[in-house]
C-alpha positions as CSV (number, residue, x, y, z in Angstrom):
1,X,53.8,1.9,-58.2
2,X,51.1,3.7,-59.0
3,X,48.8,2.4,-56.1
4,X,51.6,3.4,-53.7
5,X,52.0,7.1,-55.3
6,X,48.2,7.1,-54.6
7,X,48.1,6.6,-51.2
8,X,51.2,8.7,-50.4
9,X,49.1,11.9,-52.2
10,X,45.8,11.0,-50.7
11,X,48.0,10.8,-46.8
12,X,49.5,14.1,-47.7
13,X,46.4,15.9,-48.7
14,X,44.3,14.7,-45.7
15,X,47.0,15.6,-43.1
16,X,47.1,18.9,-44.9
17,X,43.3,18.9,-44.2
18,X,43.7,18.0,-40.7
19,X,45.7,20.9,-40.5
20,X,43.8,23.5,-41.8
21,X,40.7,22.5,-40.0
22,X,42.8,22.4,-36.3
23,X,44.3,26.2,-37.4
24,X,40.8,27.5,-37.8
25,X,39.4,25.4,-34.8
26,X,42.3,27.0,-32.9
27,X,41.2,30.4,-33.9
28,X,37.5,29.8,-33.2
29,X,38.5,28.3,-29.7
30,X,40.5,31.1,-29.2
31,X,37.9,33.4,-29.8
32,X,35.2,31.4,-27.5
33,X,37.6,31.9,-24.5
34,X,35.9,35.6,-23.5
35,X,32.6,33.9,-23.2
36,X,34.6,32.5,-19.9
37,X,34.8,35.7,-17.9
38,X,30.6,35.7,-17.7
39,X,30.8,32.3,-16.7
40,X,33.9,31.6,-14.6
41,X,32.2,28.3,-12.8
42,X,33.0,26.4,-16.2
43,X,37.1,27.3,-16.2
44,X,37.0,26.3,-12.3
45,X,35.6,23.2,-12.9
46,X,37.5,22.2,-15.6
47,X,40.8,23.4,-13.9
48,X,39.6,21.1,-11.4
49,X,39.5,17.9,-13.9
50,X,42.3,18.7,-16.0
51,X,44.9,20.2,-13.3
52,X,44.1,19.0,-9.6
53,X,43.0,15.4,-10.7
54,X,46.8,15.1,-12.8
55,X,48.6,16.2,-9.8
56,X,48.9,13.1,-8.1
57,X,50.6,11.7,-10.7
58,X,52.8,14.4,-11.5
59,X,53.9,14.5,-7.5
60,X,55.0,11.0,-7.8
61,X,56.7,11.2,-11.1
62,X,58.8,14.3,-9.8
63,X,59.6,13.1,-6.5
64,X,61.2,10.1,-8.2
65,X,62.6,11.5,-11.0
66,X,64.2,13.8,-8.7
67,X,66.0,10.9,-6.6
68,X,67.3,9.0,-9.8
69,X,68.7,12.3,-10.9
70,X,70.3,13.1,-7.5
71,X,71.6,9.3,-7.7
72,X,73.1,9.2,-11.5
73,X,74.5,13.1,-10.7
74,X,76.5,11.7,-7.5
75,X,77.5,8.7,-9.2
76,X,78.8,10.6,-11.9
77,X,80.5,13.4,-9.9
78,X,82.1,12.0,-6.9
79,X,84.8,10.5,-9.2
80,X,85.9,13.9,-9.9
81,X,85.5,15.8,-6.2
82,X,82.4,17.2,-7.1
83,X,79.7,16.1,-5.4
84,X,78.8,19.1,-3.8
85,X,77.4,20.1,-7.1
86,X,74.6,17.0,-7.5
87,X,72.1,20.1,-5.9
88,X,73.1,22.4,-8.9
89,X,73.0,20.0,-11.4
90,X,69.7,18.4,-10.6
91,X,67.8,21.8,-10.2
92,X,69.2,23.0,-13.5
93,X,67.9,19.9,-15.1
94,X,64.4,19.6,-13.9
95,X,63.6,23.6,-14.2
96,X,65.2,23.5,-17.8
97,X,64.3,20.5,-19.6
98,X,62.7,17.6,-17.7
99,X,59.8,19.5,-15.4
100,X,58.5,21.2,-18.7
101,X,58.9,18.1,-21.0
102,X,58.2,15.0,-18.3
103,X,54.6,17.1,-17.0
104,X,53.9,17.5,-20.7
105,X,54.3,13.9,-21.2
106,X,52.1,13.2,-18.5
107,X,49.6,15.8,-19.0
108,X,49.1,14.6,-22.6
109,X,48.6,10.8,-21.3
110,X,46.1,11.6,-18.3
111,X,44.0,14.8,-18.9
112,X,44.8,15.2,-22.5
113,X,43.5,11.5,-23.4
114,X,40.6,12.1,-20.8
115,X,39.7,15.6,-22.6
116,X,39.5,13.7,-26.6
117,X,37.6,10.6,-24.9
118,X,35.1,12.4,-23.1
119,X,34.4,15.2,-26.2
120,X,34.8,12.6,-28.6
121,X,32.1,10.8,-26.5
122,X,29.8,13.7,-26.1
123,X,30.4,13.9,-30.6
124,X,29.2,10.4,-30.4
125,X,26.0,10.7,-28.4
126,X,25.1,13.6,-30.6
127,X,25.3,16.3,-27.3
128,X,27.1,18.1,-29.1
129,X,24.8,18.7,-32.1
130,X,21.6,19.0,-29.6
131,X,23.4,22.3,-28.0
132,X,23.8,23.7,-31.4
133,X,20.1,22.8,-31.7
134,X,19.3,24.5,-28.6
135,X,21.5,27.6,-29.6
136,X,24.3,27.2,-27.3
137,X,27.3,27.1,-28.9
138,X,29.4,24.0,-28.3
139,X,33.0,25.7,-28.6
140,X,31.7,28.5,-25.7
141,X,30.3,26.1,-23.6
142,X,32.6,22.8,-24.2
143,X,35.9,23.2,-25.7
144,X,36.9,26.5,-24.5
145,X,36.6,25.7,-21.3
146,X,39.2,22.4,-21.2
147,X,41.3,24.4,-23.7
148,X,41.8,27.0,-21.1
149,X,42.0,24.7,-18.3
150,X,45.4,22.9,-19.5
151,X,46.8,26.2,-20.6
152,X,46.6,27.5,-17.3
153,X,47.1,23.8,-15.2
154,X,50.2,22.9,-17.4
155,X,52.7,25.5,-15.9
156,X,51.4,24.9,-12.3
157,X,51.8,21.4,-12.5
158,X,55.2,21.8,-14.3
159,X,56.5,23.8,-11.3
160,X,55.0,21.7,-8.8
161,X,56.5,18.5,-10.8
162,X,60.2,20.8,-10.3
163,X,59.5,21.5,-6.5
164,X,58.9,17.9,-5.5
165,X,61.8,16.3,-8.1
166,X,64.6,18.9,-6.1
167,X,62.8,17.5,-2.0
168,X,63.4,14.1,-3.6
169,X,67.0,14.9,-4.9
170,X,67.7,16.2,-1.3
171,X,66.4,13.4,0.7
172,X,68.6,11.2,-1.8
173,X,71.8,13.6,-1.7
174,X,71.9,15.2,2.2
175,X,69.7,12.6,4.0
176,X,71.0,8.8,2.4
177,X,74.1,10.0,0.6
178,X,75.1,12.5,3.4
179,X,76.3,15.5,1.4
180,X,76.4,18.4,3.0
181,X,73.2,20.1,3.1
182,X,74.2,24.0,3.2
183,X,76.5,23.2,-0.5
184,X,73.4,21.4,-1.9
185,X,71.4,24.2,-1.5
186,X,73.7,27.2,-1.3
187,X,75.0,26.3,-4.9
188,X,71.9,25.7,-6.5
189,X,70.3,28.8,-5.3
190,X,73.4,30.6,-6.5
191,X,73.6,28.9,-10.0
192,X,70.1,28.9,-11.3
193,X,69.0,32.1,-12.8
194,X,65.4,33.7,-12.4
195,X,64.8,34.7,-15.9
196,X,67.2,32.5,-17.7
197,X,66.2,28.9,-16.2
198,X,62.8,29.2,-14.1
199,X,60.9,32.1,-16.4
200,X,62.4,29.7,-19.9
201,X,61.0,26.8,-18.0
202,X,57.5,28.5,-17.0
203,X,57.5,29.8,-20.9
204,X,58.1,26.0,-22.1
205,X,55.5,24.7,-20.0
206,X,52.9,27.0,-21.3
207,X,54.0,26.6,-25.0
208,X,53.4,22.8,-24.1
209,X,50.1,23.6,-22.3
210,X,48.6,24.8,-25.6
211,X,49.8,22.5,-28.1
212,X,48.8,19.6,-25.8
213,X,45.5,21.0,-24.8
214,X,45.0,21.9,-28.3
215,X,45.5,18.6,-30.1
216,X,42.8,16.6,-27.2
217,X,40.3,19.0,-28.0
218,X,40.6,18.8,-31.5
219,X,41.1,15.2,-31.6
220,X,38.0,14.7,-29.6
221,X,35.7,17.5,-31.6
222,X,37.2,15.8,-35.0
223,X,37.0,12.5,-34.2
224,X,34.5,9.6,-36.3
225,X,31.7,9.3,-34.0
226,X,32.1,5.7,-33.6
227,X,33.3,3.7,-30.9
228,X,36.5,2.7,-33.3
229,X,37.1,6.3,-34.1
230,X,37.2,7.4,-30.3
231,X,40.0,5.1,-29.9
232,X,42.1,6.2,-32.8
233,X,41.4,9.9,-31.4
234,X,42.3,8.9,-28.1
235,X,45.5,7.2,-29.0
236,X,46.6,9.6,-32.1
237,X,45.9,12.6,-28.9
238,X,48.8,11.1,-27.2
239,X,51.6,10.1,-29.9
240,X,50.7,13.2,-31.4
241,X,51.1,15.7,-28.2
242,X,54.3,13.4,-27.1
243,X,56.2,14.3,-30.4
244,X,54.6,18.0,-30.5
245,X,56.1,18.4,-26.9
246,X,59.4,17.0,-27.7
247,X,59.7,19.0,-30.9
248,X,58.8,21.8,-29.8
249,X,61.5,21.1,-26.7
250,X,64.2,21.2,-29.4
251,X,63.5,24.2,-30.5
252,X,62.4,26.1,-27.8
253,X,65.6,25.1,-26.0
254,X,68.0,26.0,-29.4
255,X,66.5,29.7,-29.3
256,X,66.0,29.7,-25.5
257,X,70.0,28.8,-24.7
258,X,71.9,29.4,-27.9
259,X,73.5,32.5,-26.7
């Protein structure tokens, strides 16, 4: 009993260790970000990395997320004379909930896992201590950089991920299904709101971008400079970022929607 009391206090102090350290290594990052306006190339090619080489996969997730949704809505629907609103119904979901949440999920398993893997690795080779050595800081000329990156890549990619899912609802609902393509369109354009569905979508995406960004950059700066450590980094950057993101969705939603 007491062995087990042990190790519960010991988790409980190092995860509140964990957290203090990635508080103040938020604030230092956040700090190193204005070193990026004298040296723009870095956030470009960084962007490039973290949001142009995700978009592949976030085109083909949306595009087929988008069809199943058109499919389960006019499955659902036509039993009640409703079809007409499978256009509505998929829009609403994908700007609300599931292009925020699904390009989180996504963003945290390809760039977010690429970002902890490749600082972790630079930890490992000691590149990072040999900048320090050099006196160029590692947060300037590293981690701001791919912080920044998925901030700004995580909303573009979430709209692009809604854009794509609502082509693949249409080809599903008006092109196989043969709805009619003027009510498909006509009603989602009428019911989905500029500020209460696409700006609470943008705002979750970039809520989603920081967190996410935020934990592989830690993870990777953190991490035991081992080859078994980058692995646990790599693989705690993930489960950690999924339940962040869907967490965060709860609430986000709850004060977002409640009234």
């Amino acid at each position: 009993m007491f062995a087990l009391l042990q190790k519960l206090g010991h988790f409980i102090i190092t995860f509140f260790q964990r957290l203090g350290r990635g508080h103040v290594f938020l604030l230092q990052v956040f700090a190193s970000c204005g070193s990026l306006l004298v040296r723009p190339g870095l956030l470009v090619k960084q962007m490039y990395s973290v949001g142009v080489q995700t978009l592949i996969i976030v085109v083909v997730a949306g595009l087929f997320v988008g069809m199943v949704l058109a499919l389960q809505s006019y499955y659902a629907l036509v039993d009640f004379g409703a079809e007409d609103s499978v256009g509505v119904m998929v829009a609403l979901s994908l700007v609300r909930e599931l292009g925020p949440v699904v390009t989180a999920l996504l963003f945290a398993g390809r760039a977010g896992s690429a970002l902890t893997a490749e600082i972790g690795l630079m930890k490992a080779t000691e590149q990072l201590s040999g900048m320090e050595m050099m006196a160029v800081n590692p947060l300037q000329r590293v981690i701001a950089p791919r912080f920044l990156a998925g901030v700004i890549s995580m909303p573009m990619l979430g709209i692009i991920f809604c854009a794509v899912g609502i082509i693949g609802a249409y080809f599903v609902a008006v092109i196989l299904l043969g709805l009619d393509y003027g009510s498909f369109w006509s009603q989602a354009q009428a019911k989905v709101d500029l500020y209460h569905d696409i700006y609470n979508g943008i705002l979750k995406s970039f809520v989603f971008g920081v967190i996410a960004s935020w934990i592989a950059v830690f993870e990777g700066y953190d991490c035991i400079p081992t080859s078994e450590g980058l692995g646990q980094a790599t693989t705690r950057t993930v489960v950690h970022s999924s339940l962040a993101v869907l967490f965060l969705d709860f609430v986000l939603t709850a004060i977002m929607f409640s009234k």
